[in-house]
N, C-alpha and C positions, 0 to 999 in steps of 0.2 A: 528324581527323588528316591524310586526304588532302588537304584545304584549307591546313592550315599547311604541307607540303610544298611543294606549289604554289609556294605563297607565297614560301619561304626558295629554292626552283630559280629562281624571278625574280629574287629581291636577287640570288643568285650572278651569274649569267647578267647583267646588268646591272652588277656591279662587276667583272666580268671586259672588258665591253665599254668601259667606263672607263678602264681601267689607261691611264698614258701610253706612249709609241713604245718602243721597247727601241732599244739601241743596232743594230742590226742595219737598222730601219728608216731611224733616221738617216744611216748610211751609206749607203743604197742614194738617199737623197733627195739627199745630199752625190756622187756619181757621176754620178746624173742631172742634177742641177744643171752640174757641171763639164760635161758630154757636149752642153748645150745651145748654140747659139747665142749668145743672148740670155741671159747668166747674169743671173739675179736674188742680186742680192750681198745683198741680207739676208737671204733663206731659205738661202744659202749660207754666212754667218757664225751664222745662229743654228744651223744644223746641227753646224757644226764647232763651236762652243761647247758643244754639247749631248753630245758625241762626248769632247768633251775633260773636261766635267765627270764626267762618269758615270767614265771610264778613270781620272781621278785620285782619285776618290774609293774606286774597286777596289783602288789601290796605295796610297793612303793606311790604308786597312786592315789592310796588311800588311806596316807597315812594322820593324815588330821584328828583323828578318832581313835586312834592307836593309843593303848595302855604302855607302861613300863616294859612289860614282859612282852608286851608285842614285837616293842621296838627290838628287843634283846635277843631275840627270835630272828629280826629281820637281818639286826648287824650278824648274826651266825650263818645266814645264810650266805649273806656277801660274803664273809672268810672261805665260806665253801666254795663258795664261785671262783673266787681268786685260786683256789688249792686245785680244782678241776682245771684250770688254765693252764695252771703249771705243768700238774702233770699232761696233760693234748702237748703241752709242748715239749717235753721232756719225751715222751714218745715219739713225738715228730724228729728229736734230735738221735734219737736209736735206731727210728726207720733210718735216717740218713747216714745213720754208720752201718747199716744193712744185717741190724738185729730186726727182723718180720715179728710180731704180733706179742712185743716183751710186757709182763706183766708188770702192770704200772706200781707195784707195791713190795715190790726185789728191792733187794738192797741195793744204795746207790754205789757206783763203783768209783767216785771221785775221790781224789787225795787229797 
């Protein structure tokens, strides 16, 4: 019995050490990121994506009790969400033509 103890306090401890960032983390990377010099624009947009999914998915929860303006609020946020995607992706496709750390808010060069 002491041995399957053992055991089941590893898997804890191990899927405790697993979980992903909570919003709290994210924020403090989102801070530090702003506070830098040299901002790294897509650990800066995937931060704020992450900040924004997690917060709308809190109020999407509860939205039975939600006012007009709440909801108006909420659909704003989704559009944000979607416009932060884009651009993570849109960076991902300039990392891949081997422009490093381009800012997400340049003009676009397409024809």
């Amino acid at each position: 019995m002491p041995r399957y103890q053992k055991l089941v306090n590893e898997t804890d401890s191990e899927q405790q050490q697993q979980q992903p960032p909570n919003v709290g983390y994210h924020l403090y990377l989102y801070r530090e990121q702003l506070a830098r010099r040299n901002v790294e624009y897509m650990r800066l947009s995937k931060a704020k994506y992450f900040i924004t999914e997690t917060l709308l998915a809190k109020t999407v929860r509860n939205l039975k009790g939600c006012s007009l303006d709440e909801l108006k609020t909420v659909n704003n946020q989704i559009v944000f969400k979607h416009k932060l995607r884009y651009q993570i992706h849109r960076l991902r496709k300039l990392q891949n033509l081997g422009i490093r750390n381009a800012n997400p808010h340049m003009e676009s060069t397409e024809l």
